[in-house]
C-alpha positions, 0 to 999 in steps of 0.5 A: 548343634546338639539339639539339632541331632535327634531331628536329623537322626531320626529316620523318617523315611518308613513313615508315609501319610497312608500308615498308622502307626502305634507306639510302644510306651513305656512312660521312660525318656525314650518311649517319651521322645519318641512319641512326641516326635511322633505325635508332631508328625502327625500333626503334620500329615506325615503319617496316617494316625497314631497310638500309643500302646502301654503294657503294665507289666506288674513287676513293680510296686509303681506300675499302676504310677507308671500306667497313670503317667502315660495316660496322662501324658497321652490326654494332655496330647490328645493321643489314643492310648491303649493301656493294659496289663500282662496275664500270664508269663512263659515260667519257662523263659527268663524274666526279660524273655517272658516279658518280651513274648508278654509284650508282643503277644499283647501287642499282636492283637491290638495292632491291624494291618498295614499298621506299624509298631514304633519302639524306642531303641537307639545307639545305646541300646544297639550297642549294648545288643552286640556287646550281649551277643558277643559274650554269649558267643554270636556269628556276624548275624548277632553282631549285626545287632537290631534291625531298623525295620523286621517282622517279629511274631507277624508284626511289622516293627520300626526302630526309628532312633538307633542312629540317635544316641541317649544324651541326644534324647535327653536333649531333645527331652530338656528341650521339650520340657517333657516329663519321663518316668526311670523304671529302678528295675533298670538298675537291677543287674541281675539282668544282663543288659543292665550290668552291660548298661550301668557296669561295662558302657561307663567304663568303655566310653570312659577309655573310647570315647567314640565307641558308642559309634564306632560299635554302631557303624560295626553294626552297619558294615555287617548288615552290608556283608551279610546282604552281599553275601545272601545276594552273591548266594542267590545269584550262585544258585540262580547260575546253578538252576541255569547251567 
């Protein structure tokens, strides 16, 4: 029954035949499971066209492996890859930050309209958001956590497995034969989210073992109260102009 879950899980309902869509590969179980599952989609008719887009950040010494292995992941699926590297850094960010604005700046210029960009987050990776933005202090919209569909810095982004968890993705990667890479800066925890990952989530799954879900659904309900409020709002001020 396990196995079934990522293909019941994975929200297909953002994808149309008339849309292109392009993938954020990093060579790692995620971005993998997501582009296979992408690819037989594609297969399928069930979108317009797709591509992968890889970005070396050069912040390890296996960067340049880590390139090739998606190339060749990509050639021995007859999907089109763009490959390229990060130029230039904002000194002015963290590291994470720097990488993020890196990385969506490249990808601005490679995506076109009406395309979409595909990433790899899921359950864990929500969870781990909220518990990050919590500390830091966050209101209800922190806490609402990633978004399954939004708009960042002009491109349209679908997060199509966050109601996929990671052991279901392995699954699905086990099942598949399917060969990944593990990037070792995930184990560097001077980088919060990895302390978060590798440090609190064993700890808290170990004394709840529902709570990867049950964080999840927390997500989901202040979603829902944040978008009655905005329509409560609105109707008030349409009532106000009215009067």
């Amino acid at each position: 029954m396990a196995k079934l879950a990522f293909n019941l899980k994975f929200s297909e309902s953002h994808f149309s035949q008339n849309l292109d869509v392009f993938v954020g590969l990093s060579g790692g179980a995620d971005s993998i499971a997501l582009l296979h599952y992408l690819n037989e989609m594609n297969k399928s008719n069930k979108i317009g066209s797709l591509q992968a887009i890889h970005v070396n950040h050069g912040y390890s010494p296996e960067s340049k492996k880590w390139e090739n292995f998606c190339k060749d992941f990509c050639k021995n699926h007859n999907i089109e890859l763009t490959s390229t590297s990060i130029a230039k850094l904002d000194s002015a960010a963290s590291l994470e930050s720097s990488f993020r604005k890196a990385r969506f700046k490249i990808f601005a210029n490679i995506l076109r309209s009406p395309a979409i960009l595909a990433l790899a987050h899921h359950m864990n990776d929500q969870v781990e958001t909220i518990l990050f933005r919590m500390f830091r202090g966050s209101g209800p919209e922190g806490i609402s956590g990633i978004n399954e569909v939004n708009t960042l810095d002009g491109i349209k982004v679908l997060r199509p497995m966050l109601k996929i968890e990671k052991d279901e993705i392995y699954e699905y990667i086990e099942k598949h034969k399917l060969k990944f890479i593990h990037d070792h800066s995930n184990e560097d925890e001077q980088f919060d989210r990895n302390f978060i990952r590798n440090r609190l989530m064993p700890l808290i799954r170990k004394r709840w073992p529902a709570a990867i879900k049950k964080i999840s659904d927390l997500s989901e309900l202040s979603k829902k109260d944040i978008e009655f409020k905005n329509i409560f709002l609105e109707q008030r001020i349409e009532d106000f102009r009215s009067e």
